[in-house]
Wavefront OBJ file of the C-alpha trace (Angstrom):
o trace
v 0.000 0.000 0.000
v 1.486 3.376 -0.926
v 0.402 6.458 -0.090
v -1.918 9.004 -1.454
v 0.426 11.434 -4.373
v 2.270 14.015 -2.878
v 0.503 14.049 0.689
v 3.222 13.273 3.468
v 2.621 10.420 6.168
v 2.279 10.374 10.186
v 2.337 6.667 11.147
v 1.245 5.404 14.046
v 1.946 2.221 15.985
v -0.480 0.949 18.211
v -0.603 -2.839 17.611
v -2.559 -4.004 20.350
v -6.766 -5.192 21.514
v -10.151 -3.720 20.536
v -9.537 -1.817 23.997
v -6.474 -0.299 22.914
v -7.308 0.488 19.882
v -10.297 2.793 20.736
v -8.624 4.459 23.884
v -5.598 5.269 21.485
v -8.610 7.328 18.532
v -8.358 10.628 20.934
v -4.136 11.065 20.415
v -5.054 9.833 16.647
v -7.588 12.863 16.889
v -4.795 14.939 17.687
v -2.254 13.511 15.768
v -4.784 14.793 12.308
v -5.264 18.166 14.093
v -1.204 18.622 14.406
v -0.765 16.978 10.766
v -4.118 18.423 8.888
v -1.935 17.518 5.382
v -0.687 14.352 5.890
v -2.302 10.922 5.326
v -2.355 9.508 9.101
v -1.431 5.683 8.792
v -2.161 3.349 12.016
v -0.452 0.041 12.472
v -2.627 -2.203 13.733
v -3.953 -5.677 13.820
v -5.890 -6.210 10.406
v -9.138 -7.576 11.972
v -9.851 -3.358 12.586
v -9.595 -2.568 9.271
v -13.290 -2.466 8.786
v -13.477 0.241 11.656
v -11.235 2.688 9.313
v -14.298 4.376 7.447
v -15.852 4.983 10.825
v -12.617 7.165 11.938
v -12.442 10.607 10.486
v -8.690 11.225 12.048
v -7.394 7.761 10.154
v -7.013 7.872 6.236
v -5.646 4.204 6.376
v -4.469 0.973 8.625
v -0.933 -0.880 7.944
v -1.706 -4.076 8.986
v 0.947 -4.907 11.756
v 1.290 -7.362 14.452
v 2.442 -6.929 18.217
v 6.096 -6.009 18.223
v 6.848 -7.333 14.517
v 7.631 -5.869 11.727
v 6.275 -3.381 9.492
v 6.051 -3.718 6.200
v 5.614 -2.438 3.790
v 7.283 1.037 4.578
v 5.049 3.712 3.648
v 6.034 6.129 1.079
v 7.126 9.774 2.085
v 7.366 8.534 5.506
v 7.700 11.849 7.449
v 6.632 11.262 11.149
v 6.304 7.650 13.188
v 4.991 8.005 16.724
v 5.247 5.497 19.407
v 1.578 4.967 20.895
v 2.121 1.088 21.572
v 4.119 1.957 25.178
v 7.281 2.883 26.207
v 10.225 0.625 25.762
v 12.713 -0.173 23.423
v 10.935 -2.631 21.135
v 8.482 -0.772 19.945
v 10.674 2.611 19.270
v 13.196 -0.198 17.330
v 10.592 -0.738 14.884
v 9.159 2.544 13.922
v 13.211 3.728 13.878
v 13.932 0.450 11.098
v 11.016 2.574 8.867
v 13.981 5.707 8.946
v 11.013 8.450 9.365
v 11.963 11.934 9.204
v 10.447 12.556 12.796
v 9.990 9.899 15.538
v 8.266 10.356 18.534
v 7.501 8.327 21.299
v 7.979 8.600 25.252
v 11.335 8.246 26.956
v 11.498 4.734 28.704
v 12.030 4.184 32.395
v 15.955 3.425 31.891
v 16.642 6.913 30.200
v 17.620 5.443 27.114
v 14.961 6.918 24.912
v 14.768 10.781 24.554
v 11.375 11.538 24.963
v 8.217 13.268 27.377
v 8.065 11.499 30.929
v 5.895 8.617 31.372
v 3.845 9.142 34.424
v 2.776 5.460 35.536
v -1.001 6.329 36.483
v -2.407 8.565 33.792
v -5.636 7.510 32.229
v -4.266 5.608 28.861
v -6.428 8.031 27.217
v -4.931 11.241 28.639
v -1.585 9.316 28.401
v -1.408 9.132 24.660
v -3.235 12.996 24.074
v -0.574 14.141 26.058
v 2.308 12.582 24.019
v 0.977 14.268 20.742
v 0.025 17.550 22.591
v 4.155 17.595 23.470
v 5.528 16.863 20.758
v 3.495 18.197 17.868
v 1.970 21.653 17.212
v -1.751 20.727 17.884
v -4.169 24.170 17.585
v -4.831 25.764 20.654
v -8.753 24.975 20.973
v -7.499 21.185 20.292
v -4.494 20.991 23.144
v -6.397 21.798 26.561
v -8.820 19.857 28.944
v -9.295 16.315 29.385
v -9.344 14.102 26.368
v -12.120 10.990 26.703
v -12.421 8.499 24.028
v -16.148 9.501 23.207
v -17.316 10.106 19.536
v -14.116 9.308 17.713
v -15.587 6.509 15.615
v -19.314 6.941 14.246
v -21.973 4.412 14.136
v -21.592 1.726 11.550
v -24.707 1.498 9.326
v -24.572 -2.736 9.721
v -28.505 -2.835 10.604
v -28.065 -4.314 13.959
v -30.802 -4.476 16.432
v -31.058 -1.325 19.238
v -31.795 -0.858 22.629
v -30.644 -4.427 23.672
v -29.274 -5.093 27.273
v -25.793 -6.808 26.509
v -23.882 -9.168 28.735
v -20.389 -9.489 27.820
v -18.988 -11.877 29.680
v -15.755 -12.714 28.028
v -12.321 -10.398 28.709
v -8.902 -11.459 27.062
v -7.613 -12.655 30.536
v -8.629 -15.014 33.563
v -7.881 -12.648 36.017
v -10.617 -9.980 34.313
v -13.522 -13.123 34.083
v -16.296 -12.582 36.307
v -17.353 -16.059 37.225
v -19.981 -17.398 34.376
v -22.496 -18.081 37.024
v -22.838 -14.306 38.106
v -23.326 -12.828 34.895
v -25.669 -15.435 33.948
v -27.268 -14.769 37.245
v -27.064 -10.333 36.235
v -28.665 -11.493 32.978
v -31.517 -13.601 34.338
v -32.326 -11.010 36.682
v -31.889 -8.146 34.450
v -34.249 -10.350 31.704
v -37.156 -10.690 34.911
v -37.177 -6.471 35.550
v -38.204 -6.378 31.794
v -34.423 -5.719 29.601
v -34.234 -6.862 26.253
v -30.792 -9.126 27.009
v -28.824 -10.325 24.821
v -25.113 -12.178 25.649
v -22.554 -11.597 23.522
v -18.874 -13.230 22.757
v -16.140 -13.324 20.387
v -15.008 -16.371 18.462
v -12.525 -18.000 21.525
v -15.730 -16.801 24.026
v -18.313 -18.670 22.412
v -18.630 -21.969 24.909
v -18.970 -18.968 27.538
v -21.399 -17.132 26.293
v -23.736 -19.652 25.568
v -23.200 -21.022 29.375
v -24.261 -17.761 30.270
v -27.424 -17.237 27.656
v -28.196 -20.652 28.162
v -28.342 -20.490 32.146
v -30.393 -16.868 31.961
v -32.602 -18.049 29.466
v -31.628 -15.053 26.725
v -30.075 -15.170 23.164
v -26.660 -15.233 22.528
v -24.551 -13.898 19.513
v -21.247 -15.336 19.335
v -21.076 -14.777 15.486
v -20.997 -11.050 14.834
v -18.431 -9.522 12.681
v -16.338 -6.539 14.774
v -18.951 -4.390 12.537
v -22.102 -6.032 14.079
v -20.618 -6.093 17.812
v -19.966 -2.394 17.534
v -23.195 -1.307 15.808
v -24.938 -4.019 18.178
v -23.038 -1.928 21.284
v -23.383 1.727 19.958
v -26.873 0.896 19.720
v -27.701 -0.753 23.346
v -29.747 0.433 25.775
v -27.464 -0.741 28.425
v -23.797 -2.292 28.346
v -22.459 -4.967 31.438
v -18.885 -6.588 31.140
v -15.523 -6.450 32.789
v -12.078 -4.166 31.537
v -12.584 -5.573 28.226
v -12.636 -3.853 24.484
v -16.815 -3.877 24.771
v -16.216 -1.000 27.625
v -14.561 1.050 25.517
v -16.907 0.932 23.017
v -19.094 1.468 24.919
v -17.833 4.692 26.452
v -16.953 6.025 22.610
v -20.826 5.955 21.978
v -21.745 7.216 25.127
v -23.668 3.943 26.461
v -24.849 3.426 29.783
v -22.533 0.460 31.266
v -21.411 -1.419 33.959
v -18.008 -2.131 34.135
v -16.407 -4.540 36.511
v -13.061 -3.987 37.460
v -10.145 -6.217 39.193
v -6.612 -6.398 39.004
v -6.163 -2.880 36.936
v -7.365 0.060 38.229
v -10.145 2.535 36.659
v -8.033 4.923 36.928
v -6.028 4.193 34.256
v -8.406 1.889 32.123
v -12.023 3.640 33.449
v -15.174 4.896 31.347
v -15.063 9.097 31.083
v -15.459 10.496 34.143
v -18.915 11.913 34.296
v -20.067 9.796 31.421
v -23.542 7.482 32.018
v -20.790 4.301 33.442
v -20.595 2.746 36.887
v -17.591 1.611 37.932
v -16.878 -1.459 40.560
v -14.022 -2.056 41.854
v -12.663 -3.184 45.804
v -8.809 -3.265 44.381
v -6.096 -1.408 44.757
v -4.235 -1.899 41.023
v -1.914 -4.962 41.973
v -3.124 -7.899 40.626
v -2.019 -9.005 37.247
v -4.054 -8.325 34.412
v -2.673 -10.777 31.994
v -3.113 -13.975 35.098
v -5.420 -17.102 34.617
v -7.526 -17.180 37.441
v -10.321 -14.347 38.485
v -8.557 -11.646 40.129
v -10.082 -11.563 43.921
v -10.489 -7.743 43.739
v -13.250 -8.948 41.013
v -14.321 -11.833 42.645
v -15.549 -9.216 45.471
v -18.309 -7.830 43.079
v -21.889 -9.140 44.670
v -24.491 -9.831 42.266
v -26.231 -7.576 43.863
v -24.199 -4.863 43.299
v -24.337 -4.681 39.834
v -27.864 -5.034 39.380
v -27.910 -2.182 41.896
v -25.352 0.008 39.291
v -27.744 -1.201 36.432
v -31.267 0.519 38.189
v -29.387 3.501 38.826
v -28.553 3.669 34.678
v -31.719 2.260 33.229
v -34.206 1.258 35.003
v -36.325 -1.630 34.555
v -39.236 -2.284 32.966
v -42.297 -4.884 33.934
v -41.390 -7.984 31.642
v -44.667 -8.396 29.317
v -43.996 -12.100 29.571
v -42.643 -14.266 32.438
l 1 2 3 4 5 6 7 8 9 10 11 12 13 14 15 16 17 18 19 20 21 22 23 24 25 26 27 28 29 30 31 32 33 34 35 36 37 38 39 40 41 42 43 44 45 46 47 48 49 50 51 52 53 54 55 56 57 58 59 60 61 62 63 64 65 66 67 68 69 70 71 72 73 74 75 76 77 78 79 80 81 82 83 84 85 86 87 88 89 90 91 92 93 94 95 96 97 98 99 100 101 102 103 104 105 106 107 108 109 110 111 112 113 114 115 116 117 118 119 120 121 122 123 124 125 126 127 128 129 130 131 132 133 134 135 136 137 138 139 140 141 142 143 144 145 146 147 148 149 150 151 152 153 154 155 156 157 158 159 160 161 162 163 164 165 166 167 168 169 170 171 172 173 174 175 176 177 178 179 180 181 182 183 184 185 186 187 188 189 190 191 192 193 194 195 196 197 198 199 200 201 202 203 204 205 206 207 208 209 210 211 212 213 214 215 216 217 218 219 220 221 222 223 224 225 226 227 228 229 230 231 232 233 234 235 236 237 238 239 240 241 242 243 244 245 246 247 248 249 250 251 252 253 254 255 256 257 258 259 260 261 262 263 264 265 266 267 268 269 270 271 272 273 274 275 276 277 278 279 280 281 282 283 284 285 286 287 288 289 290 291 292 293 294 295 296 297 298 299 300 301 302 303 304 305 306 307 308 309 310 311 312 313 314 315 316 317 318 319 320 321
């Protein structure tokens, strides 16, 4: 893929989750405001490629995979920025591409020049910053806090609205609420009148139909990243863990639950003032990427989140039992 005659390019690496992805659309918000005449390249796993019409800040995705790699090297490469994290490996690869400009943070050794990284910014504000430091953004674009809300529009995929939806699934153990509560959430949630509906991506599917299956709802396990974000931009009311779905689910300003356990809100959280509740009895040092439920998360009751879900959307009398 080459890039568009005569127009310079501003790649940027962010190779990482559906999460990551959509917290990193605010800095690649910036990064067009700083750049309005370049062609703004992400790399990023292919599966988001369909998400790249729905992005007015990104002309085009470079298919790249975590720390490998990228190729091919776009044409009239003139800045690279490091939003993938702060260490060496990342800042090797986007230096291989010899860009004009490179950017990135300086890492924790001092061995990469760079802005500080402060270890318990909001990965949103985090990644805004990093652009606001190093690039020229406009004035009315550089101040106040940055939220990932409305920086990908609604994809016209005909999905079904105002659905409750159950999410159970999160990339690690140690951010799985036990099956048995949200199918318990659901059921209840299904008896005060919500349309449910439990959802899961291809590896999630034997646990989201445990889930449907025990609260007596349907279950998609076969939507396209296209459906699950038209299906979640459209909901009435979003409940899951620190998972992608959140942050979805914050960009289109859904009401959601969002239970948290070995990673703090702080850093990972829904907008602050935003239609989210947050739960969370931990105090950020578990280990997101472990195998078995986190016990900051196994200390979310039941009851508590169906508490957190009446406060959002109330429920409704269901017309049949």
């Amino acid at each position: 893929m080459s890039a568009a005659p005569g127009r310079p390019v501003a790649l940027a690496l962010r190779a990482l989750g559906l999460g990551d992805f959509v917290t990193g659309l605010p800095a690649l918000g910036l990064l067009k405001a700083a750049l309005p005449d370049h062609e703004v390249v992400l790399a990023a796993p292919a599966a988001f490629a369909p998400l790249v019409p729905l992005i007015p800040a990104l002309d085009r995705l470079l298919p790249a995979a975590e720390l490998a790699p990228i190729v091919p090297v776009p044409d009239r490469l003139d800045v690279a920025i490091d939003l993938h994290g702060n260490g060496p490996a990342s800042r090797r690869l986007l230096s291989a591409l010899r860009p004009r400009r490179l950017f990135g943070f300086a890492d924790p050794a001092g061995t990469l020049p760079g802005p500080a990284w402060h270890a318990g910014e909001h990965e949103v504000s985090r990644w805004c910053r990093l652009v606001r430091e190093v690039l020229p953004v406009p004035d009315g674009k550089a101040t106040g806090t940055p939220q990932a809300v409305h920086c990908m529009r609604l994809p016209p995929t005909g999905m079904p609205e105002a659905r409750t939806v159950v999410h159970p699934g999160a990339a690690a153990g140690s951010r799985r609420w036990p099956a048995d509560r949200f199918a318990a959430v659901a059921a209840a949630l299904r008896r005060q009148g919500h349309p449910v509906v439990v959802t899961g991506g291809p590896a999630e599917r034997e646990l989201a139909r445990t889930v449907a299956n025990a609260a007596g709802v349907p279950v998609l396990t076969n939507l396209t990243l296209l459906e699950l974000v038209s299906l979640v931009g459209r909901a009435r009311l979003v409940v899951c863990g620190d998972t992608g779905v959140a942050h979805v689910a914050s960009n289109y300003g859904i009401p959601s639950v969002v239970l948290f356990g070995p990673v703090s809100p702080v850093i990972w959280g829904p907008p602050a003032g935003g239609p989210h509740r947050v739960l969370w009895h931990g105090d950020g040092t578990g280990d997101p990427h472990g195998w078995q439920a986190d016990p900051a998360l196994l200390a979310i009751t039941v009851a508590e989140v169906l508490a957190a879900a009446g406060e959002l959307v109330p429920g409704e009398p269901a017309l049949s039992g």
